[in-house]
VOPA-259089 format. One record per residue (C-alpha): x, y, z; residue in three letters. Coordinates in steps of 0.02 Angstrom, whole numbers, plus 50000, padded with zeros to 5 digits. Example, Ala and Ser with C-alpha at 12.3 -4.5 7.8 and 13.67 -1.06 7.14 Angstrom:
! VOPA-259089
506154977550390ALA;506844994750357SER;
***
This chain:
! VOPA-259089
500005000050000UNK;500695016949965UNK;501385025450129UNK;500625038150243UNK;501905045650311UNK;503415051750245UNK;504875056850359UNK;506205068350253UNK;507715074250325UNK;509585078150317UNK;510455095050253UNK;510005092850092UNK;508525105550048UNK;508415105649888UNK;508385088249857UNK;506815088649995UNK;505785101749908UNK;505905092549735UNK;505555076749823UNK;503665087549884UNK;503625092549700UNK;503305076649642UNK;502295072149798UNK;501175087749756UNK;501015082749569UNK;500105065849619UNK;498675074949729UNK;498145077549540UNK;497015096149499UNK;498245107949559UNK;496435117349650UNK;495825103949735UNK;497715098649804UNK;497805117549875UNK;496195115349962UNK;496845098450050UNK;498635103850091UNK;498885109250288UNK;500465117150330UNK;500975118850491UNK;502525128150598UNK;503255114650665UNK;504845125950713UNK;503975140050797UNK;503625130250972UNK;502125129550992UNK;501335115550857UNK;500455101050988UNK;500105083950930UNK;498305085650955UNK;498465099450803UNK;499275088750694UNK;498165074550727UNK;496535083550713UNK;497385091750520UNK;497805072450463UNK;496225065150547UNK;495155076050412UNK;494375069150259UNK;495005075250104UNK;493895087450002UNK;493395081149822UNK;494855072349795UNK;495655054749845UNK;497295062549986UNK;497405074750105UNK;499315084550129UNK;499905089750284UNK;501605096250300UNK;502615100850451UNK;504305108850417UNK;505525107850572UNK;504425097650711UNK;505635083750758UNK;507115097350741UNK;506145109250881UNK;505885094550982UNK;507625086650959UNK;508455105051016UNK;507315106051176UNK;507935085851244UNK;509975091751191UNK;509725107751258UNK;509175099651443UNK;510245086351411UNK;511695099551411UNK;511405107851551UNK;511265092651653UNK;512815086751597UNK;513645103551643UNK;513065101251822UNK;513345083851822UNK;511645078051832UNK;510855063551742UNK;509655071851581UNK;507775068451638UNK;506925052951556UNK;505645066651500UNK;505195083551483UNK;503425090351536UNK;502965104751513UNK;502485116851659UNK;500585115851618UNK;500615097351627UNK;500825096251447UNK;501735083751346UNK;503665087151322UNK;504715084451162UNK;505255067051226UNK;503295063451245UNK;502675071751110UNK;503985058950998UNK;503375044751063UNK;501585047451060UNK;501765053650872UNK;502775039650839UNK;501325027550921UNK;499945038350829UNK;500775034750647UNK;500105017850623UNK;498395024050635UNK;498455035750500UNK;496715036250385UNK;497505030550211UNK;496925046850155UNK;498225056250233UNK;499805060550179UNK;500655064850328UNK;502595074250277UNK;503895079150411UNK;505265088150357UNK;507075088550450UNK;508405098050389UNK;509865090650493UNK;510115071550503UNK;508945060950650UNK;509925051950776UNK;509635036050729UNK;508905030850911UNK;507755043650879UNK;505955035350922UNK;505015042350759UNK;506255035850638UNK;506315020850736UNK;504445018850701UNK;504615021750551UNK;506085014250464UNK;505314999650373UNK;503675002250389UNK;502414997850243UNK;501505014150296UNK;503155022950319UNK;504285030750172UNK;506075036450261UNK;507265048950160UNK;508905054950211UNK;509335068850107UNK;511315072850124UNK;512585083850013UNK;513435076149887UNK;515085079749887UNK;516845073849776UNK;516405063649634UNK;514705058949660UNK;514315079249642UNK;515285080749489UNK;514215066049427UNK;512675074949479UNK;513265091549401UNK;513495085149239UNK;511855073849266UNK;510745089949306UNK;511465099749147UNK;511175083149045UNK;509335084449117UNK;509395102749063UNK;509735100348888UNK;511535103248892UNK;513175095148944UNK;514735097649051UNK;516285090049059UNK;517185079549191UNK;518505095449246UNK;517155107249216UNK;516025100849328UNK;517195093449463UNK;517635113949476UNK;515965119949499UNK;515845107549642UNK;517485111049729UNK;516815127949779UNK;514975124449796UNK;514105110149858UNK;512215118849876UNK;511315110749760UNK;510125125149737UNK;511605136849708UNK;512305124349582UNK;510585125349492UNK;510845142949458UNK;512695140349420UNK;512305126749292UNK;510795136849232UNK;512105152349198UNK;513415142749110UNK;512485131348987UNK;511755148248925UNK;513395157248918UNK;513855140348800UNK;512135143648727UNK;511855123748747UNK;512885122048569UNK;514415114248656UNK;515075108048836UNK;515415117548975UNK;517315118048996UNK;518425121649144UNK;519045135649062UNK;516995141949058UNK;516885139649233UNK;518515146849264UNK;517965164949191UNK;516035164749255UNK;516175157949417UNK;517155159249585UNK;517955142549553UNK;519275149649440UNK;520395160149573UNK;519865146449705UNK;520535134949632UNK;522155142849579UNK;522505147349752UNK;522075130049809UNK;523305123749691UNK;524665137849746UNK;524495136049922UNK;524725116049881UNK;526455118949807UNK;526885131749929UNK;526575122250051UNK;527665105249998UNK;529205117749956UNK;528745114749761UNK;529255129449677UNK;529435127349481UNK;527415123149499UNK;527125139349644UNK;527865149249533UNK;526785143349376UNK;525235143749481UNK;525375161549539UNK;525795167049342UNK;524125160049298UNK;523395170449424UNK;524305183749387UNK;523885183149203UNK;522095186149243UNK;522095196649395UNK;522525213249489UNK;524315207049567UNK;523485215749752UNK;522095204049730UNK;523065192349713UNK;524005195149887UNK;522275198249978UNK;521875181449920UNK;523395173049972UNK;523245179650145UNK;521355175050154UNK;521955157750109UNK;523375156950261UNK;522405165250385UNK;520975152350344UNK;522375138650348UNK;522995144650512UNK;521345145850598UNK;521155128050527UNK;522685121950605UNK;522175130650775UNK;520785121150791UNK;521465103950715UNK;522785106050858UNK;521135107050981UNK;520315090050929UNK;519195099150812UNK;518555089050679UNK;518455093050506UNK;516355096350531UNK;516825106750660UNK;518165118250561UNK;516895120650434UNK;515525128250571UNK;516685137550652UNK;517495146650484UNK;515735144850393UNK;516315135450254UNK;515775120250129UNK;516255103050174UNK;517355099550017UNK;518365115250020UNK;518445112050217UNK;519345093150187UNK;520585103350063UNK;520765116950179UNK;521475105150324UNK;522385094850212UNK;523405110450181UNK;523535115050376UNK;524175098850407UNK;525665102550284UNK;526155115850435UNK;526285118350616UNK;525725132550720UNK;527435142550743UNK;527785142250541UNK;525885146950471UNK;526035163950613UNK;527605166850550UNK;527265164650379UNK;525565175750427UNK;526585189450507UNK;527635189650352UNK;526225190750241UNK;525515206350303UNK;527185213850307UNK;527065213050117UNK;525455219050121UNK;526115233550194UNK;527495234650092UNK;526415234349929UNK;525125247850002UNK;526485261350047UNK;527315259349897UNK;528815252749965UNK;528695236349847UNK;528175233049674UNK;526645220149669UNK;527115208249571UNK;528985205949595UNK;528575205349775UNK;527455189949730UNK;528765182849660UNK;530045186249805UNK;528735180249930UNK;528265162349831UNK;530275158849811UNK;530625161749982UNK;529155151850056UNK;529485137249954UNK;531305136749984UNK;531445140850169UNK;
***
């Protein structure tokens, strides 16, 4: 029998909202599905289980399903248990079994549970849709419920990242009418893994190709941030393992395209982001971590402490310190851009 409920979650929004597009599409007359979808505010606090079951316990109107969406439920919930959880761990107490609330409510931990006892006895009208954007623990007692269920459809929605993105890249342009290549669309991905932002980003460069060829790295490198990421990936790489023919070559090809200052700024952007990596590596932080805390992507993150692990602490502040003494250098006049590039790269990759 086709499910009931339908539990959606992971980072991943996009791939969630195309999921409800196609859920959506098979309530049939786009007026009739409008007039049998509930949404409810499952993030706001204050959405009770009696809510949601009196919005899925109600016949459809002129039309076979009822829709009833709740965005952020088991998230709200899930914060409220960690939350207490925390702060009885900080004062050393065992976390409560449950939490009521003070007007003898139901708290999250009871609220899960009944929900996930309640699901079962869905009306096979309803189509009942949570959606989660981080991942469920996997004790979690509504995924528990309903992780091979017959009534139950489970979806974990993560980001694709290394070559399964580039695969999906070049699938999604395919599906567009146009094509990438391999390079091309493994550099798209390197500095974006939102698939909503790649949309646009495919979207912008099969048009600049005007869908009569493929979309080549050196397309990507010209319309999108990739280009100068990239590069100064790649520098920082061979600065960083003391190869120099290949610095120098790398900072050329950046210089060939780009304001020799912006090129500095960038280099020290890249350091300072490679030192505040190594910082935290040396504090047990792992690599999820590093990218909350500098409010980057996973895949440049993994790249990022790859290259902090080519250094320790005393040589990326020194290199830092001699950075912005350049940078000063430059801005007063004192040195010429670009042959101070070239000083700085030869003595970095030689000392």
């Amino acid at each position: 029998m086709p499910p009931s409920f339908y539990l959606l979650h992971g980072p991943n929004e996009f791939g969630q909202a195309e999921f409800m597009e196609g859920l959506r599409a098979k309530m049939g007359d786009p007026a009739y599905a409008a007039l049998n979808t509930t949404v409810l505010n499952g993030g706001g606090g204050g959405l009770t289980l009696a809510e949601v079951r009196a919005a899925c316990d109600t016949l459809p109107f002129l039309s076979d399903y009822r829709l009833v969406l709740i965005e952020g439920w088991l998230t709200r919930l899930l914060s409220r248990v960690e939350a207490v959880a925390g702060d009885a761990a900080a004062d050393g107490d065992e976390a409560p079994e449950t939490l009521s609330t003070a007007a003898g409510g139901l708290g999250p931990k009871e609220t899960m549970a009944a929900l996930a006892a309640y699901l079962p006895q869905l009306p096979p009208s309803t189509k009942l849709v949570l959606m989660e954007q981080r991942d469920l623990p996997v004790k979690n007692v509504v995924l528990k419920a309903a992780t091979g269920a017959e009534w139950a459809l489970v979806r974990h929605f993560d980001l694709k990242k290394g070559e399964e993105l580039t695969r999906w890249i070049r699938s999604r342009a395919k599906t567009a009418g146009g094509e990438f290549s391999h390079a091309a669309a493994e550099a798209l991905g390197e500095v974006e893994n939102d698939p909503r932002a790649l949309e646009q980003e495919i979207a912008k460069l099969l048009t600049y190709v005007n869908f009569a060829r493929a979309v080549e790295l050196d397309d990507v490198q010209t319309l999108t941030p990739a280009g100068g990421e990239a590069v100064i990936f790649d520098l920082v790489d061979a600065m960083g393992q003391r190869r120099g023919p290949q610095a120098m070559r790398e900072l050329h090809k950046l210089l060939a395209t780009q304001d020799p200052f912006y090129v500095l700024t960038m280099i020290i952007r890249q350091y300072r982001l490679i030192l505040q990596a190594r910082e935290l590596l040396d504090g047990r932080a792992g690599e999820h971590e590093v990218a909350a805390a500098l409010g980057l992507k996973p895949y440049p993150t993994g790249k990022l402490c790859a290259q902090a692990r080519n250094f320790s602490l005393p040589q990326l502040e020194g290199i830092y310190r001699r950075l912005l003494d350049y940078d000063t250098g430059i801005k007063t006049g004192q040195l010429e851009a670009a042959a101070a590039l070239d000083t700085l790269v030869a003595s970095l990759t030689t000392a």
